[in-house]
C-alpha positions in Angstrom: 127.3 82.2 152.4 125.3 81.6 149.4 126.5 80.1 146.4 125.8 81.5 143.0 122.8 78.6 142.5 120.9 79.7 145.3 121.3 83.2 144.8 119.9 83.0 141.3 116.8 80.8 142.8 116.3 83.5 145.3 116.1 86.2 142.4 114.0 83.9 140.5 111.5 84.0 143.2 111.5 87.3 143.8 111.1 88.3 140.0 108.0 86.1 140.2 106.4 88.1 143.4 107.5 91.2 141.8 105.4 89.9 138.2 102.3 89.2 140.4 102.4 93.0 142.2 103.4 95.0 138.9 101.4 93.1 136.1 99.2 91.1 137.8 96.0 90.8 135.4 94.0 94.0 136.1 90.0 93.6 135.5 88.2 94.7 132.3 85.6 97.4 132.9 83.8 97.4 129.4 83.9 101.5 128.3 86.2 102.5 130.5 89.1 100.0 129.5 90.7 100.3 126.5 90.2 96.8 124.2 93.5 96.4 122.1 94.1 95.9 118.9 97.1 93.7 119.9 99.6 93.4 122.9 101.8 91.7 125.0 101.1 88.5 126.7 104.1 86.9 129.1 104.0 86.2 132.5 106.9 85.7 135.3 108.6 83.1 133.3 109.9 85.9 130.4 110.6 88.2 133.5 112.2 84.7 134.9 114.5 84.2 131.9 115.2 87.5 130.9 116.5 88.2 134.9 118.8 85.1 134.4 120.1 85.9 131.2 121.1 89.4 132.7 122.9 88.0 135.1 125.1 86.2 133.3 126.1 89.4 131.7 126.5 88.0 128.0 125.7 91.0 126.5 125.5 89.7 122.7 124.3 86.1 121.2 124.9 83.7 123.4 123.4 80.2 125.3 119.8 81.7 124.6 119.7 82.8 121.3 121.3 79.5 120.2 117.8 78.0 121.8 115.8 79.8 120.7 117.0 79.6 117.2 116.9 76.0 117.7 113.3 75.8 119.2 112.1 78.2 116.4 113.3 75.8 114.0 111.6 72.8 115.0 108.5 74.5 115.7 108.2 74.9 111.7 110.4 72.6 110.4 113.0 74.1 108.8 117.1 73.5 108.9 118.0 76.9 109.7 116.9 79.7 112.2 119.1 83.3 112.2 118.1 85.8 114.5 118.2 89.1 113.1 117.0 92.7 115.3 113.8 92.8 114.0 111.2 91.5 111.1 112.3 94.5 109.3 115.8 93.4 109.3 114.7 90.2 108.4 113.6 91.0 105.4 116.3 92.9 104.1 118.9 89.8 104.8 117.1 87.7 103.4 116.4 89.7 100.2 120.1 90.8 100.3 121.3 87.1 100.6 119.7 86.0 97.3 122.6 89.1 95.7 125.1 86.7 96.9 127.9 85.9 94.8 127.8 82.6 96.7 124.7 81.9 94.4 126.9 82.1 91.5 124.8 83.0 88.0 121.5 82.5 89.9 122.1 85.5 92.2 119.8 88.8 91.7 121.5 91.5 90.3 120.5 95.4 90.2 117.7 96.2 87.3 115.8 92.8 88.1 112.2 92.9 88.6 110.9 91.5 91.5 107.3 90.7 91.9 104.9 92.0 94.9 102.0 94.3 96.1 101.4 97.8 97.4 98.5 96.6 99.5 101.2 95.7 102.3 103.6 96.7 104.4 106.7 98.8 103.1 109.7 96.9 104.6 108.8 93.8 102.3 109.2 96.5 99.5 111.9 98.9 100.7 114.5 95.8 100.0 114.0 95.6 96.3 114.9 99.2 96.2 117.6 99.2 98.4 119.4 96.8 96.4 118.6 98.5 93.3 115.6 96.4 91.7 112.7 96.8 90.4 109.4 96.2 92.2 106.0 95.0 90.3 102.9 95.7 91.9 99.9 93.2 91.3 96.6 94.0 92.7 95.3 92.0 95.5 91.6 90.1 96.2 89.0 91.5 98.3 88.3 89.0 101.8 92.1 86.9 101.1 93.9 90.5 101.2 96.8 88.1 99.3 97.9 89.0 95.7 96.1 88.3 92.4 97.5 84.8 91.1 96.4 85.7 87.8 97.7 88.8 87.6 101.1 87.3 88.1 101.2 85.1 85.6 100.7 88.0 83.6 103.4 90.0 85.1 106.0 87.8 84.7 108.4 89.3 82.2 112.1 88.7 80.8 113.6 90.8 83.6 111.5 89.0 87.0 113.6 87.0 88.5 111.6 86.6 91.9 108.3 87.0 94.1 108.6 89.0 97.4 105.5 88.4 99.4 103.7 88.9 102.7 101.0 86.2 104.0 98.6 89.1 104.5 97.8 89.4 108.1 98.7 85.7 108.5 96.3 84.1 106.0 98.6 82.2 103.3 98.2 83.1 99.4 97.8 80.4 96.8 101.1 78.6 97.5 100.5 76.3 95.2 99.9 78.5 92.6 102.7 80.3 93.1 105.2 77.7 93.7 103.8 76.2 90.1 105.4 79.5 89.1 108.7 79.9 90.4 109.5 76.3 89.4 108.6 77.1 85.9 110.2 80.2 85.3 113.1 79.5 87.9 112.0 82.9 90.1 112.8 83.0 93.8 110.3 83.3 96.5 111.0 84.9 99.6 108.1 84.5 102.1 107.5 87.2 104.3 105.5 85.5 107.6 106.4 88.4 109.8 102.0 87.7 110.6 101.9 84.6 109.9 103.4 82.6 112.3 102.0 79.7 113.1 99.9 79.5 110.0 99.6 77.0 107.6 98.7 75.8 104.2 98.1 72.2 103.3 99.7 71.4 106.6 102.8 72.5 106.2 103.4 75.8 107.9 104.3 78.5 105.8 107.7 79.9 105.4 108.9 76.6 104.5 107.9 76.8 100.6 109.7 79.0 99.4 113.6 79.6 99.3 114.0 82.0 102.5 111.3 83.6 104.5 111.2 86.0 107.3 109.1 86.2 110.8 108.9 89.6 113.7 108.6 89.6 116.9 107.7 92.9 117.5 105.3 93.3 120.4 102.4 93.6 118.2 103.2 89.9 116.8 102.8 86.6 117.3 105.6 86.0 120.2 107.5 88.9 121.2 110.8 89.9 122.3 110.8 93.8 121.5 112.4 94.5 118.7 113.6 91.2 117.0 112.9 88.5 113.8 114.3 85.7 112.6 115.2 84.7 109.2 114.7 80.9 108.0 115.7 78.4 105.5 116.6 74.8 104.3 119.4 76.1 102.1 122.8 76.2 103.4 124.4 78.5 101.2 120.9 81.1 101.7 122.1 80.7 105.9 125.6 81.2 105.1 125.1 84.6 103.1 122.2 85.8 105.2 124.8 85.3 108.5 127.4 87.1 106.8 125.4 90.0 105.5 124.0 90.3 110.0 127.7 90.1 110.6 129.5 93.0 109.3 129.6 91.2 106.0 132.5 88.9 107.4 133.3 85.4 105.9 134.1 84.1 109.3 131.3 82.1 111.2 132.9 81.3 114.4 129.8 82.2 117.2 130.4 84.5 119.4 133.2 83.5 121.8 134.9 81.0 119.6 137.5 81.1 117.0 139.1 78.8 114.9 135.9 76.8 114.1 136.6 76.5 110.5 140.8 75.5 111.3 141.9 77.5 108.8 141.7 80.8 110.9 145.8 81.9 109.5 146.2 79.8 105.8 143.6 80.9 103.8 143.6 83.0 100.8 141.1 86.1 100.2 140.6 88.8 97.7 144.3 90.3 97.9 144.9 90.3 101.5 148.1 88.5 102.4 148.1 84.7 102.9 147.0 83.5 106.1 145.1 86.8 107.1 142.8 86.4 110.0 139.6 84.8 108.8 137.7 87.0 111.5 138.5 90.0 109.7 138.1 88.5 106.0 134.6 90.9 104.9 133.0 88.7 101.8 129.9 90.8 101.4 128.9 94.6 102.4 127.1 93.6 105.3 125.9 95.5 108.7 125.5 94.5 112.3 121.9 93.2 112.7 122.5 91.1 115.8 120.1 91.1 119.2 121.2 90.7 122.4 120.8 87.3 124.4 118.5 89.2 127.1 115.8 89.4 124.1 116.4 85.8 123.0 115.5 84.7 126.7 112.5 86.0 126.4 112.0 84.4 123.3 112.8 81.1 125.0 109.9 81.5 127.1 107.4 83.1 124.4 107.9 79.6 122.1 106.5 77.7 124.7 103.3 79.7 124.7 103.3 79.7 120.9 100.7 76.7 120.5 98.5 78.0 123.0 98.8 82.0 121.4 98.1 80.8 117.7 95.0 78.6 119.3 93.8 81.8 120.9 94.1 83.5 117.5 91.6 81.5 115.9 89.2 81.3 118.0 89.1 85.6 118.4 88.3 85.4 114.7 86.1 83.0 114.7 84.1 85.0 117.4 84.7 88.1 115.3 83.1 85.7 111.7 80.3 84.6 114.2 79.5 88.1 115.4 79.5 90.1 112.1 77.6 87.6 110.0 74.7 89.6 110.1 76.1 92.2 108.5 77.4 90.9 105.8 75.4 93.3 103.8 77.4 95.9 104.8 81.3 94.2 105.1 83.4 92.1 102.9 84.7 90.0 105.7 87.8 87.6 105.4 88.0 84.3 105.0 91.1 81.6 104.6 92.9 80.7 101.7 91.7 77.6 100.3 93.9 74.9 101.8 95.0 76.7 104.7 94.7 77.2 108.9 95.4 80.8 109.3 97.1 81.9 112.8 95.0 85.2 112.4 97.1 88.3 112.7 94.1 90.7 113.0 90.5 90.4 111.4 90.1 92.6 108.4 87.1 94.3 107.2 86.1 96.1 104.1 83.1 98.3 104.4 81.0 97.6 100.9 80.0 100.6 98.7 76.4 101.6 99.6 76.7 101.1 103.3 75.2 103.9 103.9 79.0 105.2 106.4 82.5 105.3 105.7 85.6 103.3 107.0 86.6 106.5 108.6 82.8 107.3 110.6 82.9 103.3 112.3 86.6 104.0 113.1 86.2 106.6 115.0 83.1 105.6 116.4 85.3 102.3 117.5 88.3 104.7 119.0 86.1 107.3 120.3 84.8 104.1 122.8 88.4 103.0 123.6 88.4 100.3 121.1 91.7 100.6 118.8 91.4 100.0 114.9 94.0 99.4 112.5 94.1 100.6 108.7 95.8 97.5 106.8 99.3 99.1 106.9 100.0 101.2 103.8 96.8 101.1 102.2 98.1 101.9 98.8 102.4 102.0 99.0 102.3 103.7 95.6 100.2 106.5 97.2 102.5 107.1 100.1 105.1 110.3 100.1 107.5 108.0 99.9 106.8 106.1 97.1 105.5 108.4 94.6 109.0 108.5 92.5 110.9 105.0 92.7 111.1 102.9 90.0 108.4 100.2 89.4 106.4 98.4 87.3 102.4 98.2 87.5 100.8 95.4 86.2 97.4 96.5 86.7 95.1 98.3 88.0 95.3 98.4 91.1 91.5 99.0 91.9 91.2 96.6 95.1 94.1 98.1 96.7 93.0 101.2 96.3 89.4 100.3 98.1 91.5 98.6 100.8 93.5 102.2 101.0 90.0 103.7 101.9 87.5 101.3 102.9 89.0 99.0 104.8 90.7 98.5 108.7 91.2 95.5 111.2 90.6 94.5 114.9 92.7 92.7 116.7 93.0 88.7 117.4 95.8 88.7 119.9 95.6 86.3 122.4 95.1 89.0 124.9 91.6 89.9 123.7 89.2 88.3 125.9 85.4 87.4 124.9 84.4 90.4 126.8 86.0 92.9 124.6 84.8 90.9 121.4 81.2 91.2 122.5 81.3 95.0 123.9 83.0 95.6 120.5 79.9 94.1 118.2 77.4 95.8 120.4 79.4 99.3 119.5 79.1 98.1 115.7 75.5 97.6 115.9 74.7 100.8 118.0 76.6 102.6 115.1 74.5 100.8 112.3 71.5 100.9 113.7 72.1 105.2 114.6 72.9 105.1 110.0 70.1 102.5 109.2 67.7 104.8 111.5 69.1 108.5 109.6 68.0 106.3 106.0 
C-alpha cells in the first residue's frame, strides 16, 4: 500500500501532465488571436502547490500563507506582510488601521482631510469616505500620471492629516517630495502599490516609504492568486491594528490553530467584560473578516518565485512599446519614469495630443475591433462618476489633466504574457490607423 508521501508525488505528477494537456502554450496567430491587455502567467508548479495545499484540507490561513507572507516580505524589505482577500481590502485596513485608538492622539478621526487624486482608481478613495473623511483631489501630470507635488503643498490645510496615494500604473511619484511633506506637517502616507510591485525609486522599492502601503493580486496584476492583497509595514502597532480590523476586530492574535500565545488567554481585563474573559473573543476594534484561504496563498508561493523574472518582462514590453511609438510622438504624450525610479510597468499609457487629427475613442476601437484589448486609465475623472457626484471633498484645483486623461487617454498592456509578436502586430495596427487619418487630411 502507498503511504501518504507517495501518493502526494503521484498527484503531483499527474497535475503536471494534466497542466501540459489543458494549458499547454497554444500558438499566436496575429488577427485571429486576441493580444491581451494583461493575464495570467503560471505553469504546473501553481497547479502543483495549489493541489497539495488542497489536500491537506486547511481550509483557512495556514503553513502557506505564513510563507508567503514571509517571502513577500523579504522580497521588499519590510517587517511585516498581512494577507488580506484582495488589494481592495487592502486598502481599506490599512486606511482603517491609522483610526486606531492604538495610535493614541495621532490616530485619524472622522472630518479629517486626507489628500489624493480622482485620476485613479476608486478603492484608494472609497476608504476616506467610509471612515468618514474628507478626500482632496489634486490634479495629476501628463506622461508621470502621478499627482501634482505642487499642488499639494498648496493643499495642505489645518484639517489634512494624510496623503492616500496610488503609484500610477506602477511608476512611483516624487517620493521625495512627498515624504519632505509628511515629515513636516506630521501627515501620514499610505502607499497604494496595488501596480507597482516590484517598482522602485532610488532603489528602494516602493511601499516601504511611507507608514503602510497596500499591494493586489488580482489576475490582472503583478503575481496573482485570484482575489487576494497584502498589506505591509515596519510599524508594529500599524500590523497589530491592521490584523485586528481582518479579524473580526478581535484583540486576540493567536494564528489560526493556536491559542494561548499571548499567556494571558483567562486574566486579562477588557472594556467591562468580566475578569479573565477569553481573550479570543475580546473585539478591540469594529472589524470584518478579510482573510483568504491557504489554497490562494499556495499559489502565491509559487507566483513569488517568478516575481523577478515577471517585473523583468515588464520592462522590457514598455520599452518595446517607447521604441515603437517614438515616431509618433507628434501625435501621443507617452510616459516616462519618475525621476529616480525603475518602474515595474503596470500597463503603458498614452494620451492622444489635441490636434491629432482622431480621438481616444476612434484608435480604441480600431485596436479592439482587431482583437487587441485597450484599457481607459481606471476612473478617468472619480469626481465625474455616478458615484461620486455628492460626497464630501475638497478640490484644490483645477483638475484640467485629469479631465484630458478622462477623454483622451487609454493603456496597453506590459504583462509578462505579451510576447514581441503581439507588440509588433499592435504598432502595425497604430500605423495603418494613422496613416488611413493622415491620408483623409
Amino acid at each position: 500500500m502507498k503511504d501518504e508521501k507517495q501518493l502526494r508525488n503521484e498527484i503531483s505528477g499527474l497535475v503536471k501532465e494534466y497542466y501540459q494537456r489543458k494549458f499547454g502554450q497554444p500558438n499566436y496567430v496575429a488577427g485571429k488571436s486576441p493580444v491581451r491587455y494583461a493575464g495570467r502567467v503560471f505553469d504546473e508548479k501553481e497547479l502543483q502547490s495549489l493541489v497539495d495545499s488542497s489536500l491537506d484540507f486547511w481550509l483557512t490561513e495556514g503553513r502557506y500563507a505564513e510563507e508567503f507572507q514571509g517571502q513577500f516580505a523579504d522580497f521588499v524589505g519590510v517587517e511585516y506582510a498581512i494577507l488580506t482577500n484582495s488589494g481592495s481590502s487592502a486598502n481599506l485596513l490599512a486606511f482603517t488601521a491609522l483610526t486606531s485608538e492604538l495610535l493614541g492622539n495621532r490616530r485619524l478621526k472622522p472630518g479629517d482631510e486626507v489628500i489624493s487624486v480622482a485620476a485613479g482608481f476608486p478603492t484608494t478613495v472609497n476608504p476616506i469616505l467610509q471612515n468618514n473623511m474628507v478626500p482632496v483631489f489634486c490634479d495629476v501630470e501628463l506622461g508621470t500620471y502621478n499627482v501634482n507635488v505642487e499642488q499639494i503643498k498648496k493643499a495642505i490645510g489645518p484639517k489634512t492629516r494624510a496623503i492616500f496615494l496610488a503609484h500610477t500604473l506602477g511608476n512611483p511619484y516624487d517620493l521625495d517630495a512627498i515624504v519632505e511633506l509628511v515629515k513636516k506637517h506630521d501627515l501620514w502616507l499610505i502607499e497604494d502599490c496595488c501596480d507597482a510591485l516590484g517598482s522602485t525609486y532610488k532603489g528602494k522599492h516602493v511601499g516601504t516609504f511611507g507608514h503602510v502601503a497596500t499591494c493586489s493580486f488580482y489576475p490582472a496584476h503583478h503575481i496573482t492568486i485570484g482575489e487576494g492583497g497584502m498589506i505591509f509595514t515596519n510599524d508594529e502597532v500599524i500590523a497589530r491594528s491592521v490584523t485586528s480590523f481582518r479579524d473580526w476586530g478581535r484583540d486576540c492574535y493567536c494564528k489560526g490553530g493556536e491559542n494561548n500565545t499571548c499567556g494571558k488567554r483567562f486574566t486579562g481585563s477588557y472594556g467591562t467584560l468580566p475578569k479573565g474573559y477569553d481573550h479570543k473573543y475580546v473585539y478591540s476594534h469594529i472589524g470584518y473578516n478579510l482573510k483568504v484561504t491557504d489554497m490562494q496563498a499556495a499559489i502565491g508561493v509559487e507566483q513569488m518565485k517568478k516575481l523577478p523574472q515577471f517585473v523583468a518582462r515588464r520592462k522590457e514590453n514598455f520599452r518595446a512599446w517607447t521604441e515603437g511609438f517614438k515616431k509618433w510622438s507628434h501625435l501621443f504624450v507617452l510616459p516616462y519614469a519618475t525621476e529616480g525610479s525603475d518602474p515595474s510597468w503596470f500597463a503603458f499609457p498614452i494620451t492622444v495630443k489635441a490636434g491629432a487629427g482622431f480621438t481616444r475613442t476612434e484608435l480604441t476601437d480600431y485596436l479592439n475591433a482587431h482583437l487587441v484589448e485597450t484599457r481607459n486609465i481606471f476612473a478617468g475623472n472619480l469626481l465625474r462618476q455616478p458615484a461620486y457626484l455628492n460626497i464630501p471633498r475638497r478640490v484644490a484645483a483645477d483638475l484640467t489633466n485629469t479631465d484630458i486623461i478622462m477623454n483622451d487617454s487609454f493603456f496597453l498592456g506590459t504583462y509578462p504574457g505579451l510576447t514581441q509578436e503581439q507588440i509588433a502586430y499592435t504598432l502595425k495596427l497604430v500605423e495603418e490607423f494613422v496613416n488611413s487619418k493622415e491620408l483623409k487630411r
